[in-house]
Structures are given as structure tokens and as C-alpha cells.
C-alpha positions in Angstrom: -22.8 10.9 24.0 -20.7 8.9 22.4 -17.1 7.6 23.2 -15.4 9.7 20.5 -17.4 12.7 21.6 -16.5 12.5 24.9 -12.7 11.6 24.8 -12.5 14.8 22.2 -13.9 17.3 24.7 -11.7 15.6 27.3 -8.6 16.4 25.1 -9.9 19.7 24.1 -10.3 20.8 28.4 -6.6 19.2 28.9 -4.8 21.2 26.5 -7.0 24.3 27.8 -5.1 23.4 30.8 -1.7 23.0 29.1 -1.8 25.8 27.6 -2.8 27.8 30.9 0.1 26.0 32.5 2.4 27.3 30.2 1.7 30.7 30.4 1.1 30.9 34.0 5.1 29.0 34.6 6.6 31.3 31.7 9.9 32.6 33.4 11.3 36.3 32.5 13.4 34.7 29.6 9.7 33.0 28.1 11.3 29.4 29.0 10.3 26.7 31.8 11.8 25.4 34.7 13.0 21.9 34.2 10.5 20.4 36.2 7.8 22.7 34.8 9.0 21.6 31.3 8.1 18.1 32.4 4.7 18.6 34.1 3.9 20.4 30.7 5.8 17.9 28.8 3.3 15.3 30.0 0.4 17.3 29.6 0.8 17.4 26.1 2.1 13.7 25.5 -1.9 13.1 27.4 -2.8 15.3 24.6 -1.0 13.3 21.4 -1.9 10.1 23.0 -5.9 10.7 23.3 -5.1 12.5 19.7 -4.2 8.5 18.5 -6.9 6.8 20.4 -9.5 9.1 19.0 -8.2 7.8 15.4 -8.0 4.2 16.1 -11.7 4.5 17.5 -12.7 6.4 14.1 -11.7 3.6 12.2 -13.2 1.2 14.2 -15.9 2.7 13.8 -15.7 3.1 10.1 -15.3 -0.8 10.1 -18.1 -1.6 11.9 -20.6 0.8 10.0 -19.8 -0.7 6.9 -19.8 -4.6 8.3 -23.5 -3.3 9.1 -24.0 -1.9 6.1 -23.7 -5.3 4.3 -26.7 -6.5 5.9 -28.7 -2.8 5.7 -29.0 -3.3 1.8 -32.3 -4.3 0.8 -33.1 -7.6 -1.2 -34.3 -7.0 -4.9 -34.5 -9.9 -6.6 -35.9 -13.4 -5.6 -34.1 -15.5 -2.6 -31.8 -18.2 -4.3 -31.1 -16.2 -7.1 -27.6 -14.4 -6.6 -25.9 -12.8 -9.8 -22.5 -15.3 -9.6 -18.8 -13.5 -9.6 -16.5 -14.6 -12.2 -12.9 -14.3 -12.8 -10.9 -13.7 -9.6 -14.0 -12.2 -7.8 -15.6 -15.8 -7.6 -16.2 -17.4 -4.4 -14.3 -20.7 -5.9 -11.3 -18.7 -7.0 -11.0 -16.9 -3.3 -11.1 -20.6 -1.7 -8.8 -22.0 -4.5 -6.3 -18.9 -3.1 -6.0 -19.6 -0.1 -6.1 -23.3 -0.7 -3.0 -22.5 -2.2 -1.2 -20.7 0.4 -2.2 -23.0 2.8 -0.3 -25.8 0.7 -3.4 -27.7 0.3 -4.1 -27.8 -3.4 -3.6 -26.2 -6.3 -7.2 -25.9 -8.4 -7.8 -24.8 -12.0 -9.8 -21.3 -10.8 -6.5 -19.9 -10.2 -6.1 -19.7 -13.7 -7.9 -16.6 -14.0 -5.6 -15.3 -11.9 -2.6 -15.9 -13.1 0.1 -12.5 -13.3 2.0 -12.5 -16.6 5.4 -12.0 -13.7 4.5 -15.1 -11.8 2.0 -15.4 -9.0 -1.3 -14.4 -8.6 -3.1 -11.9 -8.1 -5.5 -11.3 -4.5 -8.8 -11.8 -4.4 -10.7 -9.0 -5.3 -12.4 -8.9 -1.6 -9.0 -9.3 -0.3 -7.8 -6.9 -2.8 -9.9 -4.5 -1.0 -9.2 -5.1 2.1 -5.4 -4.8 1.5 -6.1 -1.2 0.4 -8.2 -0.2 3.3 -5.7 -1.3 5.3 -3.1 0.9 3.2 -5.1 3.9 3.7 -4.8 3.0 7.8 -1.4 3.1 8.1 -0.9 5.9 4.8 -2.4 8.9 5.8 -1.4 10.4 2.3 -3.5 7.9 0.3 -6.9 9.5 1.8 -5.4 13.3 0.6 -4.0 12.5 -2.8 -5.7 11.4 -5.9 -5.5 7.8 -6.6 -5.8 6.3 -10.0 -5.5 2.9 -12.1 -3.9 1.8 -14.4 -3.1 -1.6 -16.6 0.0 -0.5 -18.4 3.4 0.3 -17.6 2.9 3.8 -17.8 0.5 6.6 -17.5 0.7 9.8 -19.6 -0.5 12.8 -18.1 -1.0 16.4 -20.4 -0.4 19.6 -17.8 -0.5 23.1 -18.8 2.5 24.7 -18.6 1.9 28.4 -19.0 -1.7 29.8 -19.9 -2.0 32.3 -22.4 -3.1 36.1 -21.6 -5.9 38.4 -22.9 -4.3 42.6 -24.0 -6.2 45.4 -24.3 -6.2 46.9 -28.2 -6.5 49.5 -30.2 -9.4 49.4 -32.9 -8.2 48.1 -35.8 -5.6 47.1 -33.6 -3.6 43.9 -34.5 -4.6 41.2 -31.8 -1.4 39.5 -30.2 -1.2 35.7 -30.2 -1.2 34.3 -27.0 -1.6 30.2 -26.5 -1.0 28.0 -23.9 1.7 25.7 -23.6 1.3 21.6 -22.6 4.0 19.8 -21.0 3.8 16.0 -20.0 3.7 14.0 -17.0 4.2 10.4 -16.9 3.6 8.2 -13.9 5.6 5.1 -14.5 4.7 1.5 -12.2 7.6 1.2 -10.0 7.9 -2.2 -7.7 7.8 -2.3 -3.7 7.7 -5.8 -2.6 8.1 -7.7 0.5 8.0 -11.1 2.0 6.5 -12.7 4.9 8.1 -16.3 6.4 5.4 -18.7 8.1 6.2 -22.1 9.9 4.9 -25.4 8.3 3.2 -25.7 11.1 1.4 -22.6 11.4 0.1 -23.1 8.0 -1.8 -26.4 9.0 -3.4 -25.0 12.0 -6.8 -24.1 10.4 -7.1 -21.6 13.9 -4.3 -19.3 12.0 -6.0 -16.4 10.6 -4.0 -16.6 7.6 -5.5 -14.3 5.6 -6.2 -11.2 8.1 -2.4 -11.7 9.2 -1.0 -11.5 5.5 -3.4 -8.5 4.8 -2.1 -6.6 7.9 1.3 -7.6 7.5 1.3 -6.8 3.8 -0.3 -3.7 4.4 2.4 -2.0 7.5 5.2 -3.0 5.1 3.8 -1.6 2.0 2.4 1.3 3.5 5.0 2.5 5.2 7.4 2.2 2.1 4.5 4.2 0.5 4.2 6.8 2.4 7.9 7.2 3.1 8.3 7.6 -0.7 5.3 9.6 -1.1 6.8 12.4 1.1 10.5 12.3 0.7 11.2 10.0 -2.9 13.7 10.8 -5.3 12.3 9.4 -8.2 15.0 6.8 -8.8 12.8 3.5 -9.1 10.5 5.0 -6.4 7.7 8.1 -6.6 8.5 11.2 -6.3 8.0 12.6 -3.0 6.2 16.7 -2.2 9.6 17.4 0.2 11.8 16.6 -2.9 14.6 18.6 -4.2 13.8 17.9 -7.8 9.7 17.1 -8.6 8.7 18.0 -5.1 6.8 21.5 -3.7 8.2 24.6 -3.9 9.9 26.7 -1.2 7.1 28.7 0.0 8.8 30.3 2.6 12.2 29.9 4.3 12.7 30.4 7.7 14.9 32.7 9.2 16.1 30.3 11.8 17.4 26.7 11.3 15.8 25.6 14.0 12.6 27.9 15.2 9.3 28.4 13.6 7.6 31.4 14.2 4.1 32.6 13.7 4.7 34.9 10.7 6.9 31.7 9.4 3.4 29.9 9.2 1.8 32.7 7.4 4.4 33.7 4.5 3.6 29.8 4.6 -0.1 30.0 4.0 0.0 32.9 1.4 2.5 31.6 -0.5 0.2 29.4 -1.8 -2.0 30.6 -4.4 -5.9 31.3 -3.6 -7.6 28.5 -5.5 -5.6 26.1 -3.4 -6.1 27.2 -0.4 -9.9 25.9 -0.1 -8.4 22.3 -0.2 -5.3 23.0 0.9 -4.1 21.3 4.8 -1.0 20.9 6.2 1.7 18.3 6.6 4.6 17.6 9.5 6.1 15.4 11.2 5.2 14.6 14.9 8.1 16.9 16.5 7.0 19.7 14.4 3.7 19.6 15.8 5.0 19.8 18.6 7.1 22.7 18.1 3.8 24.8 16.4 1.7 23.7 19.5 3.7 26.3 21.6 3.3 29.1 18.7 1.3 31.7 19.2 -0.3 34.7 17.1 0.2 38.1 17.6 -2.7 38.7 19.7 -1.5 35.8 22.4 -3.6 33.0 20.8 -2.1 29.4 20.1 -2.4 28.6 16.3 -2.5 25.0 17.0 -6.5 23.8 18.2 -7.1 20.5 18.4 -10.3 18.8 17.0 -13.4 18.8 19.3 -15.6 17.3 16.2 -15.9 13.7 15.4 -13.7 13.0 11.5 -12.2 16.1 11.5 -8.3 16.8 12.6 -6.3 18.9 14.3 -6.2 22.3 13.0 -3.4 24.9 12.7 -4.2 29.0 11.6 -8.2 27.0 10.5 -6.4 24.4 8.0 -6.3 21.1 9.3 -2.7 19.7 9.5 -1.6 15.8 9.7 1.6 14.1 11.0 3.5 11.3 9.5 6.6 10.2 10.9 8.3 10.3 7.2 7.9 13.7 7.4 11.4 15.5 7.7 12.4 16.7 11.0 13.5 20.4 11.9 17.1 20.9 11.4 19.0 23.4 9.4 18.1 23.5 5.5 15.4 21.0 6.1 12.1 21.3 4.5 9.4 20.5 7.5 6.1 21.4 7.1 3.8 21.3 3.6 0.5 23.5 2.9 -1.1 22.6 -0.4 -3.8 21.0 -1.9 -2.4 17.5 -2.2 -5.2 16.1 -5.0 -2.7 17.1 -7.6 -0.4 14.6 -6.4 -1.6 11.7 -8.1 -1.1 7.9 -7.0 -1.0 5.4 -9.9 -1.7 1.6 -9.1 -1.2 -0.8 -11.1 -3.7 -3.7 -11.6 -4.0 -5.5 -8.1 -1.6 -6.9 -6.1 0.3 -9.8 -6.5 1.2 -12.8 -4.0 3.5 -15.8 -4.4 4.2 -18.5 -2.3 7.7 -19.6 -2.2 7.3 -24.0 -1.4 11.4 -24.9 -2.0 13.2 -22.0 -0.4 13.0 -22.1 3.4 11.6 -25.6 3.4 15.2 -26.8 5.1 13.9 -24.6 7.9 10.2 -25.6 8.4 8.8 -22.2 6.7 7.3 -21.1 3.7 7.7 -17.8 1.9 5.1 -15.6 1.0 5.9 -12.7 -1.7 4.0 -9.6 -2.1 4.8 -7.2 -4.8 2.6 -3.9 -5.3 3.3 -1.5 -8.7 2.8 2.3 -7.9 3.9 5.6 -8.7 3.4 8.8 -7.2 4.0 12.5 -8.9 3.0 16.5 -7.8 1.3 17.1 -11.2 1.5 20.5 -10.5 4.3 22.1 -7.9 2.7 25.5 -7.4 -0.2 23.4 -5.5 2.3 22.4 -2.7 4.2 24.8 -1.4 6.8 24.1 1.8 8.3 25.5 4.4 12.7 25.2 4.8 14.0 26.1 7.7 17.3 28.6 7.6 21.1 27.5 7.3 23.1 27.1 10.6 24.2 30.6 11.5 
């Protein structure tokens, strides 16, 4: 049995017992003692934190089986005879890269590679290893729809209204009925960062350079990602599904401003229309979780069950549901908690990454700067596919 397996059932029999605890230390008034709030308090922290080891394991996972992969796939053509990369895929352009960030030479390969902005573009294996380390710390990435572009813009026809069939008379004139076409355009806005490293540092050939950019890179990227993915106004950012203007609709407001109920998750999950729902999952923010774990259903069962399979996630009401910290939080007005199918948000990225290393700037101080600029845009092609949940005014 493996690791995963087993810490999933463990979590699985400890909120069993959570859950037993709390209905067992229920006063009259349906609220805990203080110091039976923070036995259960604890119980469920046991249960988030197992919830986070159980992903970091997955990934691990995920990493290993496709390091062994590499070496599963059989040899077809003769030994010594290895189709060569070109351009910035070559084996002499990633060693002139990081040649170059190291300060030790500059070669003619990165020519290749040269950004019409300045810098160069990453390695395409690095490249790629910058976006699977994106997709680790943006959960959002893996649920949207992710697509490429090499212009400044994408253009993006949507149907507006669809036209309708009537039922005539014979002889009966038939009624024109056509659908409509609006446009979406996904634009390439900028989200960069830089990284300082000591002179020093940089000639110790024992510095993993190039894993600590990637991971670096990635957390600060990421995070701006997601963060504008979910809550972005659209002014030189994407536009994020909790937005006022571009986001989901209000599926269903809450009655309270800061209590969600049962039948709140519900009006929730039929708000949304049937086609979506096969895809659809749901979206809050840690303390909202929290909140739904202590829901229950009319017939005394929690809605919130975690996952006892390996790759699948928590489920609420049988959707799954996933937690991001950018997420808003409850309080009054505040929209907390997203059901939709979130394929029709689409994630446009622009050509690859781009690095520069800044020699002059901090060299007063021993460093060297490292730039990392990233050109993406994010849009809910079609609202009615998200649909969210707003909690009440303040009474």
C-alpha cells in the first residue's frame, strides 16, 4: 500500500472522528465549549495539514514518474545518431545561457535567442520546467484553458445570443432568427520580477543556479498569476472570475454576510446551467472551507468529504472544490466561493519567458540582477460558465 494511500485513509478515519466529536460536544445553542472548540479546532488543522502533504507527495510523485519515463522510451534509430536541437532548444544554446548568467561568457548561440525587448529568452527545457513549476504553486492553471500566442493580442469570436426555432402555420411565413457574435480579445499584459545574487554566489559552480531561479521565478510569478486570475480588474492585469466587471455572475446571494448555509450551496450548484455542471468544481479560499466543513445537509450529513482516492480532491455536495489563498474571504458583500466549469477561462501566453541579467546595477554592492518578465492574459470567455456565491450586506 502505498504512502499516499495510506495517509488518505488516515485523514479520511480522523475527520470521521472530527466530525463525531462535534456532534457528540454540540451544546443546546449548536455551539462548542471553548476548550471543545480547540480539541476540534486541532482535529481539523490534522486534517488540512495531511490534506497538503498528500499534495506535495502527488507531485513528487508526478516528478519522479516522468524522470523515469525519460529512460522507459524505447531506442528507434541507430546509437550515435541523435536528431540535433536547433534554435534555443540546442544543447550549445542552453550552456551558452547559463554561461551567461553565470558571468562567464557571452557566445554567438544566444543569438537565436535574442527578445526583440532585450534579453533572452529560457531554454526551451527550462522553459518547461518554469511552467511546471507555475502549475505547482497556480492551482488555476491545471483548471483553465491555456493557450499561445506570438502577437500582442488574441481575438476571440463568442456567441452572444443563439437564434430560436417557432412553430408555423402552413404556408406560414418563417421568422428570422440568427445568432449574434461578440468579440473577446486577450491582450499580453507584463508581470515581471527580479531576483539579486552575490558575486560570489555566482562563481561557486556548487550553486544550483538554475533550479533556484526556476523556483524563485516561479513562487513570484505564480502567485501574481493566480492572484490576478481570481480577483483582476483588468487594468494592465487579467481579468479575474470574482470580478465586478468581466468576472462570474452572482449565482446566488447569501442571506447572511457572514454564514453559509446548506441550501446557500445549492441555489449555488443550480444556478449554473446543466451542460456546465459535468466539468464544473468549486473554488474558495482556505477559511471558507473551513466554514463548509461544519455544513451539513438536511438529512444530518456533512457536504464536505475529503478525498480517500489518490489525484482526486476534496469534494463538496460530489463536485470537487480547491482552495487558493487569493480567493476572497467571507465578509459582508464579498463574493467567496465559485462553481463553474473554469475551461472557458482562457490563459494566453505569450512566446516564452524572458530573462536578463543586470551586470552594472548592483555591482557597487557585490550582486547581480536577474530580470524575469512573463506576458499573459487571462479572460471568462463566457460568464454564465462561472457562477458565484456573495455573501449578504451587514444587517
Amino acid at each position: 500500500m502505498s504512502d499516499i494511500l495510506t495517509l488518505r485513509e488516515k485523514r479520511a478515519k480522523t475527520w470521521e472522528a472530527a466530525k463525531a466529536f462535534l456532534d457528540s460536544n454540540r451544546g443546546t445553542d449548536g455551539r462548542l465549549s471553548a476548550e471543545n472548540a480547540a480539541t476540534y479546532d486541532k482535529m481539523e488543522n490534522d486534517v488540512v495539514n495531511m490534506g497538503k502533504e498528500i499534495e506535495r507527495l502527488e507531485r513528487a510523485r508526478e516528478i519522479e514518474n516522468e524522470i523515469s519515463a525519460i529512460t522507459a522510451i524505447p531506442i528507434t534509430s541507430m546509437p550515435g545518431s541523435p536528431k540535433p536541437k536547433t534554435g534555443h532548444a540546442s544543447a550549445e544554446y542552453n550552456a551558452a545561457f547559463w554561461n551567461a548568467f553565470r558571468g562567464k561568457e557571452i557566445s554567438n548561440a544566444l543569438k537565436v535567442g535574442v527578445d526583440t525587448e532585450g534579453g533572452f529568452l529560457v531554454p526551451d527545457e527550462f522553459n518547461r520546467q518554469l511552467i511546471e513549476a507555475l502549475e505547482a504553486e497556480n492551482v488555476f492553471r491545471k483548471l483553465a484553458n491555456i493557450v499561445h500566442t506570438s502577437s500582442g493580442e488574441k481575438q476571440i469570436p463568442v456567441v452572444a445570443t443563439k437564434g430560436t426555432a417557432a412553430w408555423v402555420e402552413e404556408g406560414e411565413q418563417i421568422p428570422e432568427s440568427d445568432n449574434t457574435f461578440g468579440q473577446v480579445i486577450l491582450y499580453a499584459y507584463k508581470v515581471a520580477t527580479m531576483i539579486k545574487v552575490s558575486v560570489e554566489l555566482l562563481k561557486d559552480s556548487a550553486f544550483p543556479l538554475e533550479a533556484y531561479i526556476a523556483r524563485e521565478f516561479a513562487r513570484r510569478i505564480g502567485a501574481k498569476e493566480e492572484e490576478a486570475f481570481f480577483v483582476g480588474d483588468g487594468n494592465k492585469k487579467p481579468t479575474g472570475i470574482f470580478a465586478d466587471t468581466g468576472g462570474g455572475q452572482v449565482g446566488k446571494t447569501a442571506d447572511s454576510a457572514t454564514i453559509i448555509t446548506h441550501d446557500d450551496v445549492i441555489d449555488l450548484y443550480y444556478s449554473l446551467k446543466t451542460p456546465y455542471r459535468a466539468r464544473a468544481s468549486f473554488i474558495a479560499n482556505d477559511s471558507t472551507v473551513k466554514m463548509l466543513r461544519k455544513v451539513k445537509s438536511a438529512d444530518g450529513q456533512y457536504i464536505w468529504q475529503p478525498s480517500v482516492k489518490e489525484g482526486t480532491p476534496d469534494m463538496i455536495i460530489g463536485r470537487p472544490i480547491y482552495t487558493s489563498s487569493y480567493v476572497p474571504a467571507i465578509e459582508a458583500d464579498a463574493k467567496v466561493l465559485a462553481f463553474g466549469d473554469y475551461s472557458f477561462y482562457w490563459i494566453a501566453d505569450r512566446q516564452a519567458r524572458m530573462f536578463q541579467r543586470l551586470n552594472e546595477l548592483y555591482a557597487t554592492t557585490g550582486q547581480v540582477g536577474y530580470l524575469a518578465t512573463q506576458r499573459v492574459d487571462g479572460k471568462l470567455i463566457l460568464p454564465e460558465a462561472v457562477q458565484v456565491l456573495q455573501m449578504g450586506a451587514d444587517a
